[in-house]
DOVEXSE-891171 format. One record per residue (C-alpha): x, y, z; residue number from 1. Coordinates in nm, 3 decimals, m for minus. Example, Ala and Ser with C-alpha at 12.3 -4.5 7.8 and 13.67 -1.06 7.14 Angstrom:
REM DOVEXSE-891171
<atom><px>1.230</px><py>m0.450</py><pz>0.780</pz><num>1</num></atom>
<atom><px>1.367</px><py>m0.106</py><pz>0.714</pz><num>2</num></atom>
END
This chain:
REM DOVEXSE-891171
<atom><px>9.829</px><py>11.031</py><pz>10.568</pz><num>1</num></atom>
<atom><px>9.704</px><py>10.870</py><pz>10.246</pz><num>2</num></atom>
<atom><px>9.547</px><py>10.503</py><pz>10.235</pz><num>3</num></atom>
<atom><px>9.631</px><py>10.439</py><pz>9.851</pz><num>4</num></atom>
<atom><px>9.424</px><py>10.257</py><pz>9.609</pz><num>5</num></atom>
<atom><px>9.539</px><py>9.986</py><pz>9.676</pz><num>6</num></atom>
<atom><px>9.426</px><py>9.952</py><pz>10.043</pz><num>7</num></atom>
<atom><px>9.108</px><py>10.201</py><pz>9.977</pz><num>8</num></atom>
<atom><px>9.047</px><py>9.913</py><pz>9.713</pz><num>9</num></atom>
<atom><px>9.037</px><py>9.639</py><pz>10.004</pz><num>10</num></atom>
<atom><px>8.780</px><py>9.800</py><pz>10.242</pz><num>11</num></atom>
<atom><px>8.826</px><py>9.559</py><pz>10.476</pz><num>12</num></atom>
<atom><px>9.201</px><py>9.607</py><pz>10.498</pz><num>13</num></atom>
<atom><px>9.162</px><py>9.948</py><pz>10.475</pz><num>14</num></atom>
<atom><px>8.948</px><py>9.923</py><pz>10.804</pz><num>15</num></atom>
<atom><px>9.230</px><py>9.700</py><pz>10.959</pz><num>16</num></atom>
<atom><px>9.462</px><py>9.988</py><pz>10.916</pz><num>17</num></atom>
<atom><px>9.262</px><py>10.242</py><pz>11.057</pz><num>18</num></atom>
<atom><px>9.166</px><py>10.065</py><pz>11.333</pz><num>19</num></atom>
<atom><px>9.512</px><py>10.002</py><pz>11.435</pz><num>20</num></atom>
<atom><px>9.647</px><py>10.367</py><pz>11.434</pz><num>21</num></atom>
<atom><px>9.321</px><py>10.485</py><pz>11.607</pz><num>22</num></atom>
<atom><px>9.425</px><py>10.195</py><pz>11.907</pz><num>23</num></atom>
<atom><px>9.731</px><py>10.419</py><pz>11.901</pz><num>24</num></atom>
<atom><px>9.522</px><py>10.700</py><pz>12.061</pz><num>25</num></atom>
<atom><px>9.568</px><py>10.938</py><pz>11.752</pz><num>26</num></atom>
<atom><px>9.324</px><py>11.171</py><pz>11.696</pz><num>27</num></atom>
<atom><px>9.193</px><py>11.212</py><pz>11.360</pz><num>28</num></atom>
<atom><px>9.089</px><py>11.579</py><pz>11.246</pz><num>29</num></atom>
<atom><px>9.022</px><py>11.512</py><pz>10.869</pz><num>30</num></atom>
<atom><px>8.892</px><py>11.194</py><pz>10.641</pz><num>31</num></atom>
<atom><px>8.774</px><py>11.185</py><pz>10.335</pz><num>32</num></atom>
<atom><px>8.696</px><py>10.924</py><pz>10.054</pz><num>33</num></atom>
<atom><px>8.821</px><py>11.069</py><pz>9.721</pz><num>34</num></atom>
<atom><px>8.967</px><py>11.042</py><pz>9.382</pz><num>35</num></atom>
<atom><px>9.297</px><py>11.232</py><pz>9.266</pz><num>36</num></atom>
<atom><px>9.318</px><py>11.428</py><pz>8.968</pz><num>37</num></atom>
<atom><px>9.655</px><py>11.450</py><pz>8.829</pz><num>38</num></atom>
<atom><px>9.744</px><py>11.755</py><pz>8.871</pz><num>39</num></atom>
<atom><px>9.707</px><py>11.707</py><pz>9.281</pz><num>40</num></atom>
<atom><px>9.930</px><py>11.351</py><pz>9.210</pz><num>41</num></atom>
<atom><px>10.205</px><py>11.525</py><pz>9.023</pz><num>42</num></atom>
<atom><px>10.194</px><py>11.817</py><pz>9.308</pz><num>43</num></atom>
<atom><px>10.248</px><py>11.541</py><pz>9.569</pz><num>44</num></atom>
<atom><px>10.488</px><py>11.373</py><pz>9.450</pz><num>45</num></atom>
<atom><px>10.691</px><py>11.677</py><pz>9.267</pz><num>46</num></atom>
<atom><px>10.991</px><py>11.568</py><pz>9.433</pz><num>47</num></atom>
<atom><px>10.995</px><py>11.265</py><pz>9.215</pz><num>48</num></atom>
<atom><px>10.916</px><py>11.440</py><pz>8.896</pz><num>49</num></atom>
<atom><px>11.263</px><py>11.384</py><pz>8.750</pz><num>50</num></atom>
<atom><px>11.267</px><py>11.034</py><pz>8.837</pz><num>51</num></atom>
<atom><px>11.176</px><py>10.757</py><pz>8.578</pz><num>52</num></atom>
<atom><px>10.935</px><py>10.611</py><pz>8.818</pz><num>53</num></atom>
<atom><px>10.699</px><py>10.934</py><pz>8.817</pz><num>54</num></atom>
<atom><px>10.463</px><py>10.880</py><pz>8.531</pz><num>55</num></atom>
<atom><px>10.357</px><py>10.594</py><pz>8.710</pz><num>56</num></atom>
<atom><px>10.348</px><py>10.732</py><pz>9.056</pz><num>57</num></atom>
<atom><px>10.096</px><py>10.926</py><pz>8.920</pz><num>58</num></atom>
<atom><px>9.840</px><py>10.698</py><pz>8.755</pz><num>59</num></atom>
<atom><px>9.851</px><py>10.486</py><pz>9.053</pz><num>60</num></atom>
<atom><px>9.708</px><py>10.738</py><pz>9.310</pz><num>61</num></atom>
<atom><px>9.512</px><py>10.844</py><pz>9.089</pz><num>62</num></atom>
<atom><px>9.383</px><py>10.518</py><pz>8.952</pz><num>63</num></atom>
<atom><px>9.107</px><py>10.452</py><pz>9.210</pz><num>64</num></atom>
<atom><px>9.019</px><py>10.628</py><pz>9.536</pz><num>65</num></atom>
<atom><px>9.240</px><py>10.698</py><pz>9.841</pz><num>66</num></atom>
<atom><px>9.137</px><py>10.747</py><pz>10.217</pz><num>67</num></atom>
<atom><px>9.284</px><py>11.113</py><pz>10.262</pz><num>68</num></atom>
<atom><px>9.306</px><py>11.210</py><pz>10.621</pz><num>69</num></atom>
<atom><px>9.462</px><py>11.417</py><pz>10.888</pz><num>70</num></atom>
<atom><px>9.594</px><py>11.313</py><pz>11.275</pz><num>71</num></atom>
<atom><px>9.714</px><py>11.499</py><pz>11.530</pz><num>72</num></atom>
<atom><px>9.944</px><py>11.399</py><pz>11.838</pz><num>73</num></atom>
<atom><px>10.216</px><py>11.372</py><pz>11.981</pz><num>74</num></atom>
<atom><px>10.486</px><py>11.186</py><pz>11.827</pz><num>75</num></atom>
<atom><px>10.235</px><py>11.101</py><pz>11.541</pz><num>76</num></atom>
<atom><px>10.456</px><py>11.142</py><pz>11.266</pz><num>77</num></atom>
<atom><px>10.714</px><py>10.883</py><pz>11.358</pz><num>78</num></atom>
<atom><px>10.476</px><py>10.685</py><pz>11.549</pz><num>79</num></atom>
<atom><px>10.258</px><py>10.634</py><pz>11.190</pz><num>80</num></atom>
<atom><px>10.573</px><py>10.570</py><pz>11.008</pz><num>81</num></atom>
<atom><px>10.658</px><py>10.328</py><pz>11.254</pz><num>82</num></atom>
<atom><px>10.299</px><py>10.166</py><pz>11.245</pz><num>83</num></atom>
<atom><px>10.359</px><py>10.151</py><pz>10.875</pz><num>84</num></atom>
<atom><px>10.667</px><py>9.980</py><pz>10.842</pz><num>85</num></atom>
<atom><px>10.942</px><py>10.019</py><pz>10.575</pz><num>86</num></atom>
<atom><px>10.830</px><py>10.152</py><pz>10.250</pz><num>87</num></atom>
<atom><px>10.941</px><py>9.826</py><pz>10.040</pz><num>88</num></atom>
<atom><px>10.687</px><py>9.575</py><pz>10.141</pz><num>89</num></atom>
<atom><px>10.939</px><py>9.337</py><pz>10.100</pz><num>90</num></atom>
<atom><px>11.151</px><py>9.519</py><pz>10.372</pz><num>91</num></atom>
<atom><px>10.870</px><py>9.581</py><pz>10.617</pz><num>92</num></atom>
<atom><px>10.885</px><py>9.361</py><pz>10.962</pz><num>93</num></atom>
<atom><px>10.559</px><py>9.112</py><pz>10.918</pz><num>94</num></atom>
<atom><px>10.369</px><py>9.288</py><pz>11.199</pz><num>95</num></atom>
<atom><px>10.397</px><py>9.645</py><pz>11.046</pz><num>96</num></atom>
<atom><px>10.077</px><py>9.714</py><pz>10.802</pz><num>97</num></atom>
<atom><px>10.284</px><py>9.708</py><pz>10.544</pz><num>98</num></atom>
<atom><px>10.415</px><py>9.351</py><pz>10.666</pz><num>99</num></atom>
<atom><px>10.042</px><py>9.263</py><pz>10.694</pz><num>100</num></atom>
<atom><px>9.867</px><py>9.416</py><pz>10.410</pz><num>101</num></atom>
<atom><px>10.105</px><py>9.577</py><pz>10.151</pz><num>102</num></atom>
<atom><px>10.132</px><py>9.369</py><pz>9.796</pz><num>103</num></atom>
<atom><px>10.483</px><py>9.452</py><pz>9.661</pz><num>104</num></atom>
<atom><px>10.732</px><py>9.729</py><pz>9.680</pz><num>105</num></atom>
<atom><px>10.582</px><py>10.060</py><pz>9.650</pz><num>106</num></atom>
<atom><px>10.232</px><py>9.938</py><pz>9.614</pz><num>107</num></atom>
<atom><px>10.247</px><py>9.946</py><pz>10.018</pz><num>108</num></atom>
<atom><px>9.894</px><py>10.042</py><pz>10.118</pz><num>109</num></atom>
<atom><px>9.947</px><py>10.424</py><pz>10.249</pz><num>110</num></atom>
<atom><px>10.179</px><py>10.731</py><pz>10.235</pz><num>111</num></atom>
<atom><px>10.258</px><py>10.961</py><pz>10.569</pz><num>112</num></atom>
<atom><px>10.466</px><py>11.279</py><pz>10.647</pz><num>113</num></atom>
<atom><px>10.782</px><py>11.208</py><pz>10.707</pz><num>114</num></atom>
<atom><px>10.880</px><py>11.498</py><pz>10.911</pz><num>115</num></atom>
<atom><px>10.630</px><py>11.866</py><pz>11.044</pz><num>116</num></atom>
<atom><px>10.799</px><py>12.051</py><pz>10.772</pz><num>117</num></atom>
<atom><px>10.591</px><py>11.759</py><pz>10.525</pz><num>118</num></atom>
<atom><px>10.293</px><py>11.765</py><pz>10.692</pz><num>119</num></atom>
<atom><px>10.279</px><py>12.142</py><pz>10.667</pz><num>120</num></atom>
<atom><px>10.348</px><py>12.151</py><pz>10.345</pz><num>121</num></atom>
<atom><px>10.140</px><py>11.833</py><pz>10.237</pz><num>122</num></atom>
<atom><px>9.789</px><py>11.905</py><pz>10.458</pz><num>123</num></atom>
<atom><px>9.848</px><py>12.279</py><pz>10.264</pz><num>124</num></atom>
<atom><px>9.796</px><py>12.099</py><pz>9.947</pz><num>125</num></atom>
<atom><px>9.520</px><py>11.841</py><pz>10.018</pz><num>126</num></atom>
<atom><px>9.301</px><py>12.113</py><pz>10.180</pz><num>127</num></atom>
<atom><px>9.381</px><py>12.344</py><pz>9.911</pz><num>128</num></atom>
<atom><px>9.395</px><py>12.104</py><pz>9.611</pz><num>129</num></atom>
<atom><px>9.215</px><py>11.836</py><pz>9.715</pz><num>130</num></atom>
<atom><px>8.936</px><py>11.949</py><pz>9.908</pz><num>131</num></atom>
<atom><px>9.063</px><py>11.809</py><pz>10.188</pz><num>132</num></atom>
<atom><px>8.877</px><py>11.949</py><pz>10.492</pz><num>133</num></atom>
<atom><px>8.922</px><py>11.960</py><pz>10.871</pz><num>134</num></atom>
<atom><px>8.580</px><py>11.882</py><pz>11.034</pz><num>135</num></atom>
<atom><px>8.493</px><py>11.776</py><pz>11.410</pz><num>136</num></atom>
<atom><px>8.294</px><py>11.489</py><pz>11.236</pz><num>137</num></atom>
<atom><px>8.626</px><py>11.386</py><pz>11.121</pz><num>138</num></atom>
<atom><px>8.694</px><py>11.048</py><pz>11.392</pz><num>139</num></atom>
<atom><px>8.302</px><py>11.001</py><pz>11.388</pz><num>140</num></atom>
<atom><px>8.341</px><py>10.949</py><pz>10.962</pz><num>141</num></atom>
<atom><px>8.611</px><py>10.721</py><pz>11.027</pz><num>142</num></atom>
<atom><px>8.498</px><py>10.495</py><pz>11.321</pz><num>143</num></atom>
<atom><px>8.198</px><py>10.432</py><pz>11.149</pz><num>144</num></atom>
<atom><px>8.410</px><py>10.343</py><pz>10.786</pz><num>145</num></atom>
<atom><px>8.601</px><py>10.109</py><pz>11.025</pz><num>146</num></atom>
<atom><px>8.179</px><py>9.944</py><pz>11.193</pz><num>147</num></atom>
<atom><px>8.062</px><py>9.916</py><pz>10.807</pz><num>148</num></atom>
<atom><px>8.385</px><py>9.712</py><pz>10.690</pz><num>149</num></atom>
<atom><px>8.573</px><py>9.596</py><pz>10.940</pz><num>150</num></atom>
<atom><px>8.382</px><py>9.254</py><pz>10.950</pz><num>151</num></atom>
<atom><px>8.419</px><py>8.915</py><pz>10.787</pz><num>152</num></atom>
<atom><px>8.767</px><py>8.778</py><pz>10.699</pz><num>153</num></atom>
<atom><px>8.801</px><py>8.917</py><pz>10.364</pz><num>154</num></atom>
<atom><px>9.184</px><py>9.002</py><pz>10.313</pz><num>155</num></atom>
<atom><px>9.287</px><py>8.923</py><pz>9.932</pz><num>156</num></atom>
<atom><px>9.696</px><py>9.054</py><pz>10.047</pz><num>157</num></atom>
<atom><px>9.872</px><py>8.704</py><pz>10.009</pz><num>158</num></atom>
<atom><px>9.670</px><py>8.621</py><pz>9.684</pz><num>159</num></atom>
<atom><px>9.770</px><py>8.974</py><pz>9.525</pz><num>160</num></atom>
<atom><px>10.153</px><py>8.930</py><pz>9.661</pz><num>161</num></atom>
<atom><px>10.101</px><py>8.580</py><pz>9.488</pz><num>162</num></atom>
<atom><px>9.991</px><py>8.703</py><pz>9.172</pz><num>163</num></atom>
<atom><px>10.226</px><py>8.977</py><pz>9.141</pz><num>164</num></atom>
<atom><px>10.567</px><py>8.773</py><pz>9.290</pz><num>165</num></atom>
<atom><px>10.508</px><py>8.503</py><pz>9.025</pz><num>166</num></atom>
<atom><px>10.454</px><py>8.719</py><pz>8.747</pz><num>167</num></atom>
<atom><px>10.815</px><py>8.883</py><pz>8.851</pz><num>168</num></atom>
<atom><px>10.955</px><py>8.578</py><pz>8.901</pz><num>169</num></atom>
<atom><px>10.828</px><py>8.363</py><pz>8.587</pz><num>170</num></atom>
<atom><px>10.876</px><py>8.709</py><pz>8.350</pz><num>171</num></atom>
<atom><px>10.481</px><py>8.641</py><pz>8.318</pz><num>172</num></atom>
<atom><px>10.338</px><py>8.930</py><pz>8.159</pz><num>173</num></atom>
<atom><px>10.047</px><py>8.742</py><pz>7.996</pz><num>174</num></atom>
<atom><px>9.630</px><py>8.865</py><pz>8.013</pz><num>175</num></atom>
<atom><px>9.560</px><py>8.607</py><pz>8.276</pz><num>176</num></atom>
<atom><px>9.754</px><py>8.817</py><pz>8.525</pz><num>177</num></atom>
<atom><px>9.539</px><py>9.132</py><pz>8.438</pz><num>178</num></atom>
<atom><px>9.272</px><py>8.946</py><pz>8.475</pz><num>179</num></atom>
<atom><px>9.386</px><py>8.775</py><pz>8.832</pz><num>180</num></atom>
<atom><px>9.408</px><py>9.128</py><pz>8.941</pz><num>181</num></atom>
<atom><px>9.121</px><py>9.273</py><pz>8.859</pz><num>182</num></atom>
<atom><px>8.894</px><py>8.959</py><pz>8.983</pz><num>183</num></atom>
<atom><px>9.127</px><py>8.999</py><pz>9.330</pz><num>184</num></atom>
<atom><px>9.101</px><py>9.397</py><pz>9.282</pz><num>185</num></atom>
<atom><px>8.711</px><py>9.410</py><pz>9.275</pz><num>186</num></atom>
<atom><px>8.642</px><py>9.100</py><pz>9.541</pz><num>187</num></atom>
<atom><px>8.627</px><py>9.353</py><pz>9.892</pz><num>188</num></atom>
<atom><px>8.535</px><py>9.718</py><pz>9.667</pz><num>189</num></atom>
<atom><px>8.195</px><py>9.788</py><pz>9.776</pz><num>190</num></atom>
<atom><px>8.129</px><py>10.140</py><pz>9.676</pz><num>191</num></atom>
<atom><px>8.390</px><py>10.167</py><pz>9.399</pz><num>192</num></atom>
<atom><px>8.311</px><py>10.103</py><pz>9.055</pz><num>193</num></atom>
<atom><px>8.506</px><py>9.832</py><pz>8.858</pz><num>194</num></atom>
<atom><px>8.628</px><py>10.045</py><pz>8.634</pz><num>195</num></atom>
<atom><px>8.798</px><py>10.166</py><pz>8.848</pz><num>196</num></atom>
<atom><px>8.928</px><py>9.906</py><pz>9.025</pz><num>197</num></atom>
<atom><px>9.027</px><py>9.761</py><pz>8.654</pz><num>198</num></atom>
<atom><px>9.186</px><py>10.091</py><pz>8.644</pz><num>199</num></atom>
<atom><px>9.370</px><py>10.050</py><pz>8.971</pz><num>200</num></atom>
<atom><px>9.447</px><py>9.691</py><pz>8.808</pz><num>201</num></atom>
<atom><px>9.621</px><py>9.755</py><pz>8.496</pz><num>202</num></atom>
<atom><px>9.840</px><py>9.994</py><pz>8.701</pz><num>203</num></atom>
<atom><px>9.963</px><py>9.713</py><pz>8.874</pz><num>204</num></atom>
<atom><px>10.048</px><py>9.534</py><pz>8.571</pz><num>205</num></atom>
<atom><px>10.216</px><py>9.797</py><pz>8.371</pz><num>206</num></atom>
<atom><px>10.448</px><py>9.789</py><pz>8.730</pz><num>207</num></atom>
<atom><px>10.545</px><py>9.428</py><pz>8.680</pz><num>208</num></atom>
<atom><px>10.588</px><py>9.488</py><pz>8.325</pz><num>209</num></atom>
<atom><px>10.828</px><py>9.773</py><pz>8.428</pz><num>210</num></atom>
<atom><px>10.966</px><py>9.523</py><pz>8.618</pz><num>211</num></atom>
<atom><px>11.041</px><py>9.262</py><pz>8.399</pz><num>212</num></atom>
<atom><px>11.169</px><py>9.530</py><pz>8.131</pz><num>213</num></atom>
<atom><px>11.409</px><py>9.630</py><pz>8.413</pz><num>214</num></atom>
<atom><px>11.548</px><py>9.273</py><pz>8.455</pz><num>215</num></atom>
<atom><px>11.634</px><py>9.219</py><pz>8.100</pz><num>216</num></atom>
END
């Protein structure tokens, strides 16, 4: 399972999520804090790579850091999907985490196997590519992510669904929305530079202006 930049952005939602699939009783045998070069991005989501949508698959994943990590248990696979919620935020049942804390379509907070077959292959990459590594320390690293956090009532979701439905919905592809997301991008990113949280920023904009480019 990937937390995106997007979530990894929002440490506090980030934390949210964690929390709620380690209630679950999973147990978590890697996690990791990390950025993605683009060669790992286009290896992960090769099965897109014909698709008009891939470019930007790419620069968002790798546009600011992701929470990498591996569980174990039974029934994990479906029971994270399930946690998640459909992939379309707008799709997703309000008490999924996607209901709760994804922003729009595919900028949905996290990515998880969808079957063992995907989690073979996909932990085979991350270890190899990515550095990924298993560790005992592994739930220890992530409960204490979730104590440092987890705190306060920082959640900037609705105002970045806001931002980003109105743009959509006015054909609003002016600098102040750039600029809404990066102030909203960098509010709850302690540790990560704004750069790249601007980064992570204009990758959400160039998807609205996909959007609107799509609607003509």
């Amino acid at each position: 399972m990937i937390i995106k930049p997007d979530g990894t952005a929002r440490r506090r939602v980030s934390s949210l999520v964690l929390q709620a699939l380690l209630d679950r009783g999973y147990k978590i045998v890697a996690f990791q804090e990390m950025m993605v070069s683009e060669s790992l991005a286009k290896l992960h989501y090769a099965v897109h790579s014909e698709k008009p949508f891939f470019p930007w698959l790419v620069e968002f994943i790798s546009s600011a850091p992701v929470l990498a990590m591996i569980f174990e248990s039974n029934g994990v696979i479906q029971g994270v999907r399930d946690a998640l919620g459909a992939t379309f935020v707008q799709k997703a049942s309000p008490d999924s985490l996607r209901g709760k804390y994804g922003i729009w379509a595919g900028i949905n907070i996290a990515h998880a196997s969808d079957a063992p077959e995907t989690a073979i292959s996909e932990i085979a990459l991350w270890t190899s590519e990515g550095g990924l590594v298993e560790s005992p320390e592994a739930e220890t690293s992530a409960r204490a992510y979730i104590l440092k956090y987890i705190n306060g009532d920082a959640d900037y979701t609705m105002a970045l669904r806001e931002v980003v439905k109105n743009a959509i919905e006015s054909h609003d592809k002016s600098v102040k929305i750039l600029k809404s997301l990066k102030d909203l991008f960098s509010k709850d990113a302690a540790g990560i530079s704004k750069d790249r949280t601007d980064n992570l920023a204009k990758v959400v904009f160039d998807f609205i202006k996909e959007e609107l480019e799509k609607a003509k």
